[in-house]
Every structure is written in C-alpha cells, then in structure tokens.
C-alpha positions, 0 to 999 in steps of 0.5 A: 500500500501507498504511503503519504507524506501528512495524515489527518492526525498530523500538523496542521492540517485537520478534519473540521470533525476530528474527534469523530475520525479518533473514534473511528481510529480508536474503533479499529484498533479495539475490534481490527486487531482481534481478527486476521482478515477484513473485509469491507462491504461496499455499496458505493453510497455515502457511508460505505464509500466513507468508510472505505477510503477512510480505512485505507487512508489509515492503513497507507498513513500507518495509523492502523497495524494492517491485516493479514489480508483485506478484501472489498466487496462491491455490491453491484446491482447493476441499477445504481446511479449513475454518479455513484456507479462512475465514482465506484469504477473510479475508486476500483482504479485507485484500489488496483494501484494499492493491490488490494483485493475486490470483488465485484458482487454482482446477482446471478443472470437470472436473479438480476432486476430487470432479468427477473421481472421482464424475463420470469414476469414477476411484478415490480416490488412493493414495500406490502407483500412482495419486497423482493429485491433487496435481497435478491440483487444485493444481500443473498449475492453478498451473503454468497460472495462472503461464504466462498471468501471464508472458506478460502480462510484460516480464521474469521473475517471482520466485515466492516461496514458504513452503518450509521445510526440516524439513517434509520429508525428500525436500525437505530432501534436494534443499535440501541438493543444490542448496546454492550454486546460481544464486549462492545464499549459506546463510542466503539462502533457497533461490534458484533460477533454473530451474525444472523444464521447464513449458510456458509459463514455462521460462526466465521464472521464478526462485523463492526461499523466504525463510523457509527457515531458520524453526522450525515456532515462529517461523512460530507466534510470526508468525501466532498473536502478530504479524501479527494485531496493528495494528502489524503489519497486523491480519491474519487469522491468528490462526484459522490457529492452529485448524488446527494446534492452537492453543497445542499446535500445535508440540507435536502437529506436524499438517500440514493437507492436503484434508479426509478426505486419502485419502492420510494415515494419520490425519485429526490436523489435522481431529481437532485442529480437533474438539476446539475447541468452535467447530468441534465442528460440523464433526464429519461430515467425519470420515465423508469418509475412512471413504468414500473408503477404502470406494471403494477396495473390490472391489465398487464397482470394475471389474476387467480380466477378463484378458490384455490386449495393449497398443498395443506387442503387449506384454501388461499386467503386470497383466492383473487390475487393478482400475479405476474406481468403477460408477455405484452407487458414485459415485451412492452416495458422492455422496449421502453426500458431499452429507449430510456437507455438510449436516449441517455447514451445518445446524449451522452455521446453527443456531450461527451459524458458517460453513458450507463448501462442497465441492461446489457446484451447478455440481459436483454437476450436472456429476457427474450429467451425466458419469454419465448420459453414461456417462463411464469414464477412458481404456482402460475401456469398463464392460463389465469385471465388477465386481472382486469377481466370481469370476474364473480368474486370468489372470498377466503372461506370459498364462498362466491358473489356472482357478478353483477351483470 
C-alpha cells in the first residue's frame, strides 16, 4: 500500500470533525486487531464509500497495524446511479494501484432486476407483500460472495461496514438493543460477533461499523473536502457529492437507492442529480418509475380466477390475487426500458459524458429467451385471465358473489 507524506492526525492540517475520525481510529484498533482478515462491504453510497477510503487512508498513513489480508466487496446491482456507479469504477482504479483485493458482487443472470421481472414476469416490488429485491440483487449475492471468501480462510473475517445510526429508525432501534454486546464499549462502533444464521459463514464472521457515531456532515466534510485531496489519497469522491446534492446535500437529506426505486415515494436523489447541468442528460430515467408503477396495473397482470386449495387442503386467503406481468407487458416495458437507455447514451455521446448501462446484451437476450420459453414464477401456469377481466368474486372461506351483470 501507498504511503503519504501528512495524515489527518498530523500538523496542521485537520478534519473540521476530528474527534469523530479518533473514534473511528480508536474503533479499529479495539475490534481490527482481534481478527486476521477484513473485509469491507461496499455499496458505493455515502457511508460505505466513507468508510472505505477512510480505512485505507489509515492503513497507507500507518495509523492502523494492517491485516493479514483485506478484501472489498462491491455490491453491484447493476441499477445504481449513475454518479455513484462512475465514482465506484473510479475508486476500483485507485484500489488496483494499492493491490488490494475486490470483488465485484454482482446477482446471478437470472436473479438480476430487470432479468427477473421482464424475463420470469414477476411484478415490480412493493414495500406490502412482495419486497423482493433487496435481497435478491444485493444481500443473498453478498451473503454468497462472503461464504466462498471464508472458506478460502484460516480464521474469521471482520466485515466492516458504513452503518450509521440516524439513517434509520428500525436500525437505530436494534443499535440501541444490542448496546454492550460481544464486549462492545459506546463510542466503539457497533461490534458484533454473530451474525444472523447464513449458510456458509455462521460462526466465521464478526462485523463492526466504525463510523457509527458520524453526522450525515462529517461523512460530507470526508468525501466532498478530504479524501479527494493528495494528502489524503486523491480519491474519487468528490462526484459522490452529485448524488446527494452537492453543497445542499445535508440540507435536502436524499438517500440514493436503484434508479426509478419502485419502492420510494419520490425519485429526490435522481431529481437532485437533474438539476446539475452535467447530468441534465440523464433526464429519461425519470420515465423508469412512471413504468414500473404502470406494471403494477390490472391489465398487464394475471389474476387467480378463484378458490384455490393449497398443498395443506387449506384454501388461499386470497383466492383473487393478482400475479405476474403477460408477455405484452414485459415485451412492452422492455422496449421502453431499452429507449430510456438510449436516449441517455445518445446524449451522452453527443456531450461527451458517460453513458450507463442497465441492461446489457447478455440481459436483454436472456429476457427474450425466458419469454419465448414461456417462463411464469412458481404456482402460475398463464392460463389465469388477465386481472382486469370481469370476474364473480370468489372470498377466503370459498364462498362466491356472482357478478353483477
């Protein structure tokens, strides 16, 4: 790893918030020195690309006794945004010049967003019955991506990550309820030694998060002020700040998430990014949210046409449910999907700015193939009658109200 001349705990030249960067250090050195290797979780967000180039930094100054090994896990979801995407590519570069380790997480073809939606017809998540996507896209490949690198291990890994409380309510809540555990002191980050049961690595890892304790202004004052400077490590994070909202990020408090997230009520991130002139060409995205919610409509969905008995001789609680998306509606959002993306590109190509893939060859090819195969998601057949077809009500106990005619 590079080493540089100052750090941020010498001369005088200091982080505007440098208790809070101690803690982090202290941090490290209770929990970092008790485990071999590292791992840090990565999704090119605010937090995580904090504490990544943050922890690095340490390393490179010697301010932080280095592990046996240390890997970076990239969570690719292949919908982020795009500002976030680029500085991700950006900040892989610097990771290659220091030789560490990264891997690329990425959802098997078939589990990829829009691969499963358009190709299997699975309907656009919701935050109600169907949230499916977090899981699929990101937490089960990282949770897979972790268990290989374990077995490749003699000992335990600490994954470190860039929970900080205030971001969430129910995560604060469980912050609050796990204080102490694991030999855990407040002002230490968050420790623990048990991570919920996951094939693979139950038992082998521990994770903490270090920048706990930070303000949504201390990780800004890191990114957008410190880490691009020299002494620091010239990272690429200042175009972070684009996503967030530049020099009104605290203030306007946007979270980033997918592009056209089916599951927030409003796209502020991506609407923030617009109003940069640099990014004004990606204005077409805005059309990815207004699709999704068009999905979720009667007329591009299948529908249970009645009582329907269950493996257990029960019957379905919802007898009526809508399900999957038809053929028509999947061939017809994938070609506005395909549009949207190359409207940007030519755009792109015309001001010399970067394009954005979030669908490739592979993908579209693998969409087109699950259609012509016929695929329908487990326990639909594609003989059910579109939900907007007139149907007798059929209840939860089998009983049936004819249709009003």
């Amino acid at each position: 790893m590079r080493e540089f001349q100052s750090t941020l705990f010498e001369g005088g030249q200091r982080l505007v918030y440098d208790d809070a960067v101690e803690m982090t250090l202290q941090s490290m050195q209770a929990y970092g020195q008790q485990h071999d290797h590292w791992g840090i979780a990565w999704s090119g967000g605010k937090d995580s690309s904090a504490v990544l180039t943050l922890i690095v930094h340490l390393l490179d100054a010697g301010r932080l006794a280095p592990p046996k090994t240390l890997s970076v896990f990239y969570a690719d979801t292949r919908q982020e945004l795009p500002p976030l995407a680029i500085a991700a590519q950006l900040i892989m570069r610097q990771l290659a010049e220091r030789n560490i380790n990264l891997e690329i997480v990425t959802a098997p073809l078939d589990k990829r967003f829009l691969v499963y939606m358009l190709g299997r017809g699975v309907p656009p998540p919701n935050n109600n019955t169907l949230r499916w996507c977090t899981r699929q896209i990101k937490v089960d490949p990282m949770t897979d991506a972790l268990a290989a690198r374990i077995e490749e291990l003699d000992s335990s890994i600490l994954m470190i990550t860039g929970v900080r409380q205030g971001e969430s309510a129910v995560r604060d809540q469980r912050i609050a309820m796990s204080c102490g555990k694991d030999g855990a002191e407040c002002g230490q980050g968050w420790y623990q030694q048990v991570l919920p049961n996951a094939k693979g690595i139950r038992g082998r890892i521990a994770t903490l998060a270090p920048i706990l304790h930070w303000r949504v202004c201390n990780v800004w004052d890191w990114l957008k002020i410190y880490a691009p400077m020299r002494d620091y490590g010239s990272w690429a994070t200042a175009s972070i700040a684009d996503a967030y909202g530049g020099d009104e990020a605290a203030e306007i408090a946007a979270r980033t998430g997918c592009i056209g997230c089916p599951l927030a009520s409003r796209e502020l991130a991506l609407e923030t990014i617009l109003t940069n002139p640099d990014w004004y060409y990606l204005e077409p995205l805005q059309g990815l949210k207004q699709l999704y919610r068009e999905l979720r409509l009667p007329q591009h969905r299948l529908r249970k046409p009645g009582a329907e008995t269950l493996k257990d001789g029960t019957l379905a609680k919802n007898p009526q449910r809508m399900g999957p998306l038809t053929f028509d509606a999947r061939l017809m959002a994938l070609a506005r999907i395909i549009a949207i993306q190359e409207a940007v590109n030519t755009s792109a190509r015309n001001l010399g700015r970067p394009e954005i893939d979030i669908l490739n060859a592979e993908e579209e090819a693998r969409i087109r193939e699950l259609i012509s195969l016929e695929t329908w998601p487990k326990g639909w057949t594609g003989s059910e009658p579109t939900a907007d077809t007139p149907l007798d009500t059929v209840y939860g106990d089998g009983t049936v109200q004819p249709l009003m005619m």
